[in-house]
C-alpha positions in Angstrom: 0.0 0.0 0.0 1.2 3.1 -0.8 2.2 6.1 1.3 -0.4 9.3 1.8 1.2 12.6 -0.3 -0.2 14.2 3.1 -1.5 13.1 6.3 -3.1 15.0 9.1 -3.6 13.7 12.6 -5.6 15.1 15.2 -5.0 18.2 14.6 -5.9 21.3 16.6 -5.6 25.0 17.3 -7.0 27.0 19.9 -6.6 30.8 20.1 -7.4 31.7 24.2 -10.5 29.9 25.1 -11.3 29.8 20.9 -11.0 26.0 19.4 -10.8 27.0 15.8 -9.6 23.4 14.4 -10.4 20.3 16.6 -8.9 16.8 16.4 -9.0 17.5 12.3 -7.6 13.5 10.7 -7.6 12.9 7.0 -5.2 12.2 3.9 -4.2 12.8 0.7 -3.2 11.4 -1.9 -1.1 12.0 -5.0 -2.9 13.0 -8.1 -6.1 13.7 -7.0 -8.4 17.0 -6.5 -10.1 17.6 -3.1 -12.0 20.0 -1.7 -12.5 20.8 2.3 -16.8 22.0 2.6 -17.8 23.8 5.7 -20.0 27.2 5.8 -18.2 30.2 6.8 -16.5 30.1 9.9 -15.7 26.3 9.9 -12.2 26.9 10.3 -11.8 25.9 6.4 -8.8 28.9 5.9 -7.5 27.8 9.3 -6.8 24.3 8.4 -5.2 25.8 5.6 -3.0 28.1 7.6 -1.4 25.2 9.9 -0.7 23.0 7.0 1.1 25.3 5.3 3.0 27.1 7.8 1.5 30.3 9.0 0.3 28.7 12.5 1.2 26.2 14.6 -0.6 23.8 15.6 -1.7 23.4 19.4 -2.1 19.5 18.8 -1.8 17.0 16.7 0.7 16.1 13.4 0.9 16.8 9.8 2.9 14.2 8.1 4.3 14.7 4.4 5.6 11.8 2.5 5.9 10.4 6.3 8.1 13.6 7.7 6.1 15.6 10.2 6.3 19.3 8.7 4.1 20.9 11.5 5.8 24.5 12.6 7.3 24.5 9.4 7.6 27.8 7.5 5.8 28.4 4.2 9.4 28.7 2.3 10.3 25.5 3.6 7.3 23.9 3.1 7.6 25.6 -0.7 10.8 24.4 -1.2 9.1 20.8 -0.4 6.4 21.2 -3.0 3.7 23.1 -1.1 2.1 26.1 -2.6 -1.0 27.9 -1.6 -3.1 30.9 -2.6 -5.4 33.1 -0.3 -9.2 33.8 -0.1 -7.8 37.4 0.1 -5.7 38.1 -3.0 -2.1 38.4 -1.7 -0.9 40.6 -5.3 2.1 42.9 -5.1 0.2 45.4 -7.0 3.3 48.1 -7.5 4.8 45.3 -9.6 3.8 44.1 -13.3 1.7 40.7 -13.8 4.6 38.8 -14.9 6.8 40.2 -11.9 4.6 38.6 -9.8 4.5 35.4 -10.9 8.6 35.3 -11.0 8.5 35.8 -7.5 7.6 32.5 -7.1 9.7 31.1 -8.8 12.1 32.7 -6.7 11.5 31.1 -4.2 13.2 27.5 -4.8 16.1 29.2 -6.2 19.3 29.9 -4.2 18.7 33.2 -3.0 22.4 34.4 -1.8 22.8 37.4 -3.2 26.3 38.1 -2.8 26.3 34.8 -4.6 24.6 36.0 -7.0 25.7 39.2 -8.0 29.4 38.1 -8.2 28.2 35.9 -11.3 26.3 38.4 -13.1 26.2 36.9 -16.5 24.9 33.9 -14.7 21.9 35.7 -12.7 20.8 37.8 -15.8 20.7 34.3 -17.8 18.6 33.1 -15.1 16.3 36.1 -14.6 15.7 35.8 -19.2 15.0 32.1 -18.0 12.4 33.1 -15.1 11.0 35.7 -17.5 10.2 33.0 -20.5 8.7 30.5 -17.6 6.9 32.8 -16.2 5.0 34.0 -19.5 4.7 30.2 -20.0 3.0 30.1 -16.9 0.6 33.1 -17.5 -0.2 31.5 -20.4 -0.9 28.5 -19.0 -3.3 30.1 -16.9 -5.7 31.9 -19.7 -3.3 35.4 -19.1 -1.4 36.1 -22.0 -2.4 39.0 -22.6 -1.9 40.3 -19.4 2.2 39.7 -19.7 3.0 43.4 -19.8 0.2 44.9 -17.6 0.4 46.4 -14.3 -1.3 44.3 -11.6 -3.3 47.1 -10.5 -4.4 47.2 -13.7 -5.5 44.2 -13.7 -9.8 42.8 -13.2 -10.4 41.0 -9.9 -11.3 37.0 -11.9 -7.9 37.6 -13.7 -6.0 38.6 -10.1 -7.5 35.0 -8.9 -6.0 33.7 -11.9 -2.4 35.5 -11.7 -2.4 34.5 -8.1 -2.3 30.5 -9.0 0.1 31.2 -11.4 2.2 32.4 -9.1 1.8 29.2 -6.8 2.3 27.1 -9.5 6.0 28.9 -10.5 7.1 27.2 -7.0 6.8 23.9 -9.3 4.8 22.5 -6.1 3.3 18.9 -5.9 0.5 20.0 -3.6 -1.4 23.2 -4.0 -4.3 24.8 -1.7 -6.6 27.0 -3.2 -8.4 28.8 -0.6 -11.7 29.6 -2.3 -10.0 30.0 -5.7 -13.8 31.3 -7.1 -14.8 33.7 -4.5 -16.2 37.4 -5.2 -16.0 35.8 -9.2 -19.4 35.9 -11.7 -20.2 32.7 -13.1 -18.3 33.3 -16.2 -15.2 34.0 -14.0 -16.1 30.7 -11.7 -16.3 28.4 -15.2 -13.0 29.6 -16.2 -11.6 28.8 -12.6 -12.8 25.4 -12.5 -11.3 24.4 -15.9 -8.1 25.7 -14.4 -8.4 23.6 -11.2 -8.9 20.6 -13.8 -6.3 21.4 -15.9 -3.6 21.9 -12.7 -4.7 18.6 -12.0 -4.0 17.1 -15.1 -0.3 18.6 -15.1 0.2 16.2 -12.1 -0.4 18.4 -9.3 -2.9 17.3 -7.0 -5.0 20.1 -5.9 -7.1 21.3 -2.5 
């Protein structure tokens, strides 16, 4: 039998006398989408928070590929193959569209600086490579012709969008999407969902 992508365990969070998530259990595994259904309030973005890193968990264990990753933070855990996006759009919006998703990718590359800038043919080479990946990615995502735009410029359903694209420039193996369709119009929530599908069917499994 094969191993869980992700396991939870009892897991819990209280904030004071607050029990936000209580003696949560469940798994996931590889290559499949999911989705986590509670009304508002549930603790559905909370759940979300401990397993990728912004809280802690009071009790309990999160488990991936077998190695506990509870406490760790969201660049480790992106490093690891987790990526996320947030109910509430988390855009730099003083940078460009395409900016923003090269920022993720960022974030599994070696990040000394002082490495970096004493090989300077070697970090504009990689920048030109992060710039054709990311347009790849925007693509990808139904925003080509959004390369060059301002994010501020930018409608709210294609922000959503922008905003997965970003999470998938990590090159993760597990994604969350906290309520990838929210505030979106039906047209906007179509769209969404074929892109949920079609994240799937590029082998990452999806929350």
């Amino acid at each position: 039998m094969s191993m869980a992508l992700l396991e939870v365990k009892d897991l819990s969070i209280h904030f004071g006398g607050v029990k936000a998530v209580q003696n949560v259990s469940f798994s996931i595994d590889a290559g499949i989408v999911y989705a986590v259904i509670g009304p508002n309030g549930a603790g559905k973005t909370t759940l979300f928070n401990l397993i990728t890193g912004i809280y802690t968990p009071t009790t309990g264990s999160i488990l991936l590929d077998g190695e506990s990753i509870g406490g760790k933070s969201p660049d480790e855990l992106a490093r690891r193959g987790v990526a996320r996006t947030f109910q509430n759009l988390q855009i730099c919006m003083n940078m460009s569209a395409i900016e923003n998703v090269m920022v993720g990718a960022h974030l599994r590359l070696d990040r000394n600086l002082i490495k970096a800038a004493l090989r300077w043919p070697a970090l504009k080479r990689r920048d030109r490579e992060l710039h054709t990946e990311a347009s790849e990615l925007m693509r990808f995502v139904g925003l080509e012709s959004y390369v060059d735009a301002r994010a501020d410029s930018m409608p709210y359903g294609a922000l959503k969008r922008l905003e997965i694209a970003r999470a998938l420039a990590m090159k993760p193996r597990l994604i969350f999407l906290d309520e990838p369709a929210a505030g979106l119009n039906p047209k906007e929530t179509i769209e969404v969902d074929e892109l949920v599908r079609k994240v799937a069917d590029s082998g990452v499994t999806v929350v």
